[in-house]
C-alpha positions, 0 to 999 in steps of 0.5 A: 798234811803239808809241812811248812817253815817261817823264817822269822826274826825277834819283834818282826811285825811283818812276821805276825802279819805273815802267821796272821794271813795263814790263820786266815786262809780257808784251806781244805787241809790243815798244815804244819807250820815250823817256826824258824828264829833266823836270829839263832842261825848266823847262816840263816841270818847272813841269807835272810836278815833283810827278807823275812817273813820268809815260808819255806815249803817243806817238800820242795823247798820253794820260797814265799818271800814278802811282801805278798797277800793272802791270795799269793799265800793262799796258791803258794800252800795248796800247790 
């Protein structure tokens, strides 16, 4: 199982969409999703405020960042 992070924000409506996407998927293997309230980090929030949604995979720390669809999804979580 692959471990995955989204960046999010309070009433991101992009946010939902993103989650929505990955519910979506027809993935041959579950993942782990973490869900990061980038609102609770000031760090977090100086870097990403404007970005988010923003998935974040756990083993490389390679970034997904909106705007992207479910077939770019799709590719970012199997590789």
């Amino acid at each position: 199982m692959s471990a995955f992070y989204l960046l999010t924000k309070p009433n991101c409506p992009l946010c939902t969409q993103a989650i929505q996407l990955l519910h979506s998927l027809d993935l041959e293997e579950p993942v782990e999703l973490g869900v990061v309230d980038i609102a609770e980090q000031q760090e977090l929030q100086e870097e990403y405020g404007w970005l988010v949604p923003v998935f974040i995979r756990g083993k490389d720390d390679a970034e997904l960042r909106w705007p992207f669809d479910a077939n770019q999804l799709l590719e970012f979580v199997e590789q």
